[in-house]
Structures are given as C-alpha cells and as structure tokens.
C-alpha positions in Angstrom: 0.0 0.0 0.0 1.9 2.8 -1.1 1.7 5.9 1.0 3.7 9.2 1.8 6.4 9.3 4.8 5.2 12.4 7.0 6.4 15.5 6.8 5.2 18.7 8.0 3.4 20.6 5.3 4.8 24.6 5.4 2.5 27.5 4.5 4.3 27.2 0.9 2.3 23.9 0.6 -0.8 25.3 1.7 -0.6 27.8 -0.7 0.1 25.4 -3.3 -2.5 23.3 -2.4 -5.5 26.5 -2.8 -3.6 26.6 -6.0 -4.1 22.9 -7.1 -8.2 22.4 -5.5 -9.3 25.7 -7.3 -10.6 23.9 -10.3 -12.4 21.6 -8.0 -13.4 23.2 -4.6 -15.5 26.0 -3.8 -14.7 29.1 -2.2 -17.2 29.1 0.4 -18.9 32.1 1.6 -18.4 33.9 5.0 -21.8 34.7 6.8 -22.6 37.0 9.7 -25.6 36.4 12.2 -26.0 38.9 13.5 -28.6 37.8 16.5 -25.7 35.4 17.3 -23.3 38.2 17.8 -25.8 39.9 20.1 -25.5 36.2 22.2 -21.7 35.6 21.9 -21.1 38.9 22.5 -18.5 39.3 20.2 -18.6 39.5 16.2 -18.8 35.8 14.4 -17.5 35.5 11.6 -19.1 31.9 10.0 -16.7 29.8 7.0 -19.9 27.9 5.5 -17.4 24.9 5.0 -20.9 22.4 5.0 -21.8 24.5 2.0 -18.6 22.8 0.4 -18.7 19.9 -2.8 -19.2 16.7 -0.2 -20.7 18.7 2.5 -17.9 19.3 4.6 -14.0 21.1 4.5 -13.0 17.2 3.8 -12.6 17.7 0.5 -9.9 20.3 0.7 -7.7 18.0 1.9 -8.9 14.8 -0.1 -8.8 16.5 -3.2 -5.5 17.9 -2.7 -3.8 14.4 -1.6 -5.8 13.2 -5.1 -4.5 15.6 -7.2 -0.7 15.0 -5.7 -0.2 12.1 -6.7 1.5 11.3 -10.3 0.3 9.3 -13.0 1.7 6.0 -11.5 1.0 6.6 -8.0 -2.7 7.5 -8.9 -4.2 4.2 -11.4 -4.5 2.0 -8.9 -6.8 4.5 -6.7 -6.3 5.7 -2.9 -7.6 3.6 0.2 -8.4 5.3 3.6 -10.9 5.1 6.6 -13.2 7.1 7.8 -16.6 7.4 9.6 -17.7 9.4 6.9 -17.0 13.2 5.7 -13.7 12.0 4.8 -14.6 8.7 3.1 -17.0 10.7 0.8 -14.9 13.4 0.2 -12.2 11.1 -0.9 -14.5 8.8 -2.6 -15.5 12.5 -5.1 -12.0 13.7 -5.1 -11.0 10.4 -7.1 -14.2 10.6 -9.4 -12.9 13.8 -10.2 -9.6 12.3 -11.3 -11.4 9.3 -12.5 -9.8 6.7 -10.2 -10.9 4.1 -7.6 -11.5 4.7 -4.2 -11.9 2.1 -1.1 -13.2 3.0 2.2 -13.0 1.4 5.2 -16.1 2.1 7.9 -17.0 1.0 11.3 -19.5 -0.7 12.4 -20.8 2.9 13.7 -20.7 5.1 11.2 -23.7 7.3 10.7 -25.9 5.7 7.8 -26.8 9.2 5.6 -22.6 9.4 5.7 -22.5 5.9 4.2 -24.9 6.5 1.8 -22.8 9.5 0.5 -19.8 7.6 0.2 -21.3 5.1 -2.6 -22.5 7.7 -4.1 -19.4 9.1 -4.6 -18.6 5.8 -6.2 -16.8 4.3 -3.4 -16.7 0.9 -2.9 -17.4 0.2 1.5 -15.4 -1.9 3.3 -16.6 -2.8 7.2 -14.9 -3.4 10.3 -15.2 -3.1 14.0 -16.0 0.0 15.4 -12.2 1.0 16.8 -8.5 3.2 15.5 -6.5 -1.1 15.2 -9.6 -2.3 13.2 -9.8 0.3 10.6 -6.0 0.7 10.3 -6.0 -3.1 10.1 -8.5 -3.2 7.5 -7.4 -0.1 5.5 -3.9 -1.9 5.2 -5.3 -5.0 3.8 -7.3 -3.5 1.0 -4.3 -1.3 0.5 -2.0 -4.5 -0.3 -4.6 -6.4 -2.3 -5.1 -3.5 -4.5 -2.5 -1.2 -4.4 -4.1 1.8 -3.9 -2.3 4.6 -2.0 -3.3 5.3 1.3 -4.6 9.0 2.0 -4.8 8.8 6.2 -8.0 11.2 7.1 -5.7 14.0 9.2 -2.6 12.4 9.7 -1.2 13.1 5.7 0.9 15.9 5.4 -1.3 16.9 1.7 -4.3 16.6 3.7 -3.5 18.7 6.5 -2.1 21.3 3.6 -5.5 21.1 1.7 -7.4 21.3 5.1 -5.5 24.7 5.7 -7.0 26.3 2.3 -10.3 27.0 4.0 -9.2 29.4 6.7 -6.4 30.8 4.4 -9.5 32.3 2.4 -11.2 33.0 6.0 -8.1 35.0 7.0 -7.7 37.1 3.6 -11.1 37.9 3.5 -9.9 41.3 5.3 -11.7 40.8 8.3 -8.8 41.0 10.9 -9.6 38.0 13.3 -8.3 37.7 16.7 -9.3 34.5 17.3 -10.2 31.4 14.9 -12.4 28.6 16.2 -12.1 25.4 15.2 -13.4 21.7 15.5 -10.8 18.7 16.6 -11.2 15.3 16.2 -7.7 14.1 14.5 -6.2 17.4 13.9 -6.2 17.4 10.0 -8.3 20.9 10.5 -7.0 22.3 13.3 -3.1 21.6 12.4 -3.6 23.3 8.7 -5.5 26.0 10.3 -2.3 26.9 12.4 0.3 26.7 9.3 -2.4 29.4 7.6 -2.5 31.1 10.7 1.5 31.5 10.9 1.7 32.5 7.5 -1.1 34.8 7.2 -1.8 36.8 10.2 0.2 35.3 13.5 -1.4 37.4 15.8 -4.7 35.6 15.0 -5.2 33.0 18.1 -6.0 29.5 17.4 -8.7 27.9 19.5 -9.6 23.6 19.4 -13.6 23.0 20.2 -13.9 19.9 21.7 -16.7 17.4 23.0 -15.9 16.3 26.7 -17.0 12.8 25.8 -13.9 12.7 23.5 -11.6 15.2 24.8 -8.1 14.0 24.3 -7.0 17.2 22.3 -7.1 19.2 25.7 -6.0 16.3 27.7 -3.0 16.0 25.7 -1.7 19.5 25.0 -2.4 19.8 29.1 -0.1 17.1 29.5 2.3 18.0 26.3 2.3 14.7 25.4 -0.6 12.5 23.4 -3.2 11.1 25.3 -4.6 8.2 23.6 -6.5 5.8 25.6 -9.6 7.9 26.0 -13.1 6.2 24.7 -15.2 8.5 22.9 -18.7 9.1 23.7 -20.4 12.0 21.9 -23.2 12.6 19.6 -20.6 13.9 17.3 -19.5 11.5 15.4 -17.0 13.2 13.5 -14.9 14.3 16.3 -14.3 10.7 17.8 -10.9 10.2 15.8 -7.8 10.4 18.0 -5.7 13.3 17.4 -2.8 12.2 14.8 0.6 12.6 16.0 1.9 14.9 13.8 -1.4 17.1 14.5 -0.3 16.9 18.0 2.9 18.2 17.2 1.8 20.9 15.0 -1.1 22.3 17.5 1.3 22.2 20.6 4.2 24.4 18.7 1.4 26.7 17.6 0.1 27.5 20.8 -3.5 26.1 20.1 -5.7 26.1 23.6 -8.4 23.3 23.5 -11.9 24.1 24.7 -14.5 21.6 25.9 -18.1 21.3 25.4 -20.6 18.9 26.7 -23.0 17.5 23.9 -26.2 19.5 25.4 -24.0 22.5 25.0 -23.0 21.5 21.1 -26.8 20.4 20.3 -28.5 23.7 21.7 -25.3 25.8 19.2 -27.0 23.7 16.5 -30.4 24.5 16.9 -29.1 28.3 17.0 -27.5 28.1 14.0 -30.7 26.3 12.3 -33.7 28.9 14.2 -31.0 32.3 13.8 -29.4 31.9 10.9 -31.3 29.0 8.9 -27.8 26.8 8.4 -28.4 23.3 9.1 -25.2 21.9 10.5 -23.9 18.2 11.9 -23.2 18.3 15.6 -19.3 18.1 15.2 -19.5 21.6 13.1 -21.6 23.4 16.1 -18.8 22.6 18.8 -16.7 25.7 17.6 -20.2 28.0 18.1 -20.6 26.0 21.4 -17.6 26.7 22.5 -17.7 30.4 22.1 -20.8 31.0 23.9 -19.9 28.8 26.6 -16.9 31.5 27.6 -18.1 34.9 26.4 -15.7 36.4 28.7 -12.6 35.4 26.7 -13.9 36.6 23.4 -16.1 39.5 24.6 -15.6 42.5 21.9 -13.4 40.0 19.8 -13.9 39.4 15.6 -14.2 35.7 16.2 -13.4 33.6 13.2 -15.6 29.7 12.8 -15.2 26.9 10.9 -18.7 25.1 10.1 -16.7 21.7 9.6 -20.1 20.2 7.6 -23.4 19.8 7.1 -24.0 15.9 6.4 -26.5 15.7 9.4 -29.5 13.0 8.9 -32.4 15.1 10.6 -34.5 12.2 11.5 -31.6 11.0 14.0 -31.3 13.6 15.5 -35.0 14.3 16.0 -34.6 11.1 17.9 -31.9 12.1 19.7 -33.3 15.5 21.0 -31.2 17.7 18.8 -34.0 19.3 16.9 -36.6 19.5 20.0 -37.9 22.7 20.8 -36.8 24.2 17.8 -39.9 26.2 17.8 -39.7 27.7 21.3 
C-alpha cells in the first residue's frame, strides 16, 4: 500500500494546495448572524465549509492528496478510513480524477454518511467500530489493491488542503483575533495553524472539543498525546484520536483546546438552524458552542468559525433531541 512518509506541510504547501483544489473546490462564503453576535457577545465570523462539494472542509484536503499524486501513483486509486466526511470526500475527489477509491467504515458510522460515500462511487469496506480495526482493515485492501493510502488527518497533503479554508477566511480582510475550530484528529486544526502562521500570527488558534472525546485538551495539558480515552459524543466526527503529527503541530502553535458537553454542542446547532437558517452536523456546532460557553474570553473580539459540515440526517437527531424545541 503505497503511502507518503510524514512531513510537515509549510504554508508554501498550503498555498500550493489552494492553487491545485481551485478547479475543483468551492470558495465558500463567510456569513454574519448577527442575533448570534448579540448572544456571543463578540462579532462571528461563519466559513460555511458544510456549504462545500461533499458537504464538509473534507474535501480540501482529499482533493488535494488526489490531485498529488502522479500518473503511476494515482491508477490503482487511494484507500483510507473514515466514519464518513472524509470517506466521501475522498470517494469524489477520485471521481474527479477518475480513479478508484476504497473506504473502510465502522461498524458505527452514521448511515446518511455511508450512503454519501457510494454515491461518490466508493466501494465500502466494514470493520469493528475502533482506531487497530480500521487501520487493520485499511492496510489490507491497501495490499490487495495497491491503492495509495490518503490517512483522514494524519497526511501531510491533507493537512495542507485542510488549511485552504481558513487561508480564504483569513484574507477575506476581516482582521480576526481569534479562529475557532473543530478537533477530532487534527487534520483541520493543524492546517489551520500553518495558515494562521503564514497569514496573520497574531490571529489565536482555538480547538472546540466534546468532553466525551476530549483528548485534544487532555494531551496539550499534558504535552504529550493522550490516547487511551473512549469516545462518547453525539458527534461523530470528532471521535478520531488526534494524529501525532497534528499533536505536534497544534502544541508548537500555541493552540488552547476548549470543551463542550454534547447539550452545549446540540443547543449551538439548533441556534444556527432557528437564527441563521444553516443546518449543521453536531461536530460543526462545537466551535459555536464553544464560544458562547466563555463569552468572557472573546467579549468585543472578531471571532473567526469553521462550520466543519453539514452531512447531518435530521431524522436522527430528532430522535436524539437535537432538533426538540426548535420552535420555542
């Protein structure tokens, strides 16, 4: 299974990789909401990444690692795993080249996700719901077919292509002091700081995290990884342990880690659906969440989010209370 020895991607390669996605990925827009300034206390400044090909920032950094690879490297397709946003995003970024793609899911993995996935042409591959099964899986297919392994955050072209979305949030002309972020593996939050370092370093980087799967904050507390914490959160996009490199990457740039609890996520989604008429996925409304849980620190601030997506299946969350109330 051929795949690419780690190295830290450099704002050079971010650059380059806007460069290379622009045929393929839209810019997204920025949007203000205003009634959720008036709550935050602060001005928000929303990247609608959910409004993005694939319905989340995911294909930044998929279509970059697609479009990297040569000739020879790219026939046999690309292999990764995924719960989902990443799985489809790969799965289109190689139907834009024209080449296979294999995905390995758990067990878990939300069913509208799947569904996106083949229908991005993907061909599914199942395994237990953990990190040793996937990677176990994903190496396998890998082998029988060749394909090149694109790793969901830990992949230096990934992390580049993930980066492109707040380099066009950050030379939009706003003048952010403060960008807010998801974390699951890092791919987002670790290109987020190289665009941050290269574009406007006085900009501080902040990690939203659910407390069911906080080892982002348990980690850079500790400075080392933390990686024998069991996720359990609604958002299922954030349960990926942060990648090692990502580690390293959001440690050097000073990143601080927030947590929310998933009552605190779910009631930022239903804001974001009644107010400003986005409907998000849970793992996109932590950043939101996170803000209004400690006005204090961004009180008077221009306040920077990344809406990670917007593949949400509505009836689920119905069930699981996400969408109750809405009408009060």
């Amino acid at each position: 299974m051929p795949s690419q020895a780690f190295a830290p991607p450099a704002f050079a390669d971010v650059l380059a990789a806007a460069a290379r996605i622009a045929p393929h990925a839209h810019a997204t827009p920025v949007l203000r909401m205003r009634s959720l300034d008036a709550l935050a206390g602060c001005a928000l400044h929303f990247k609608a990444e959910h409004l993005q090909r694939g319905g989340a920032f995911k294909f930044r950094g998929a279509c970059n690692a697609v479009w990297s690879l040569d000739p020879e490297q790219a026939a046999p397709g690309v292999v990764t795993h995924s719960s989902g946003n990443h799985g489809a995003a790969l799965a289109l970024a190689a139907a834009t080249r024209g080449i296979a793609c294999h995905v390995v899911v758990p067990e878990n993995a939300v069913a509208a996700k799947l569904a996106a996935i083949t229908a991005y042409g993907a061909t599914l591959h199942r395994c237990e719901a953990n990190l040793a099964a996937r990677e176990a899986a994903c190496a396998a297919v890998g082998q029988r077919t060749g394909a090149t392994l694109v790793h969901p955050y830990a992949d230096a072209r990934v992390i580049a292509g993930q980066g492109t979305a707040a380099l066009e949030l950050l030379n939009a002309g706003i003048g952010l002091d403060a960008l807010v972020v998801p974390v699951g593996g890092g791919g987002l939050g670790a290109g987020t700081a190289i665009a941050i370092a290269g574009v406007s370093p006085s900009t501080r980087l902040f990690l939203a995290e659910p407390a069911g799967a906080a080892d982002t904050a348990a980690s850079l507390a500790r400075g080392a990884r933390v990686t024998d914490i069991v996720p359990e959160t609604v958002c299922d996009g954030l349960r990926a342990t942060l990648g090692a490199p990502n580690f390293d990457i959001l440690r050097a740039a000073g990143a601080e880690a927030i947590t929310v609890d998933d009552a605190g996520t779910l009631a930022a989604m239903r804001l974001l659906w009644q107010r400003g008429k986005q409907l998000v996925e849970p793992s996109s409304a932590t950043a939101l969440a996170a803000v209004l849980q400690q006005r204090e620190r961004f009180a008077g601030l221009r306040v920077g989010i990344v809406i990670s997506g917007g593949n949400v299946d509505p009836h689920a969350l119905y069930e699981a209370g996400a969408l109750h109330g809405a009408r009060a």
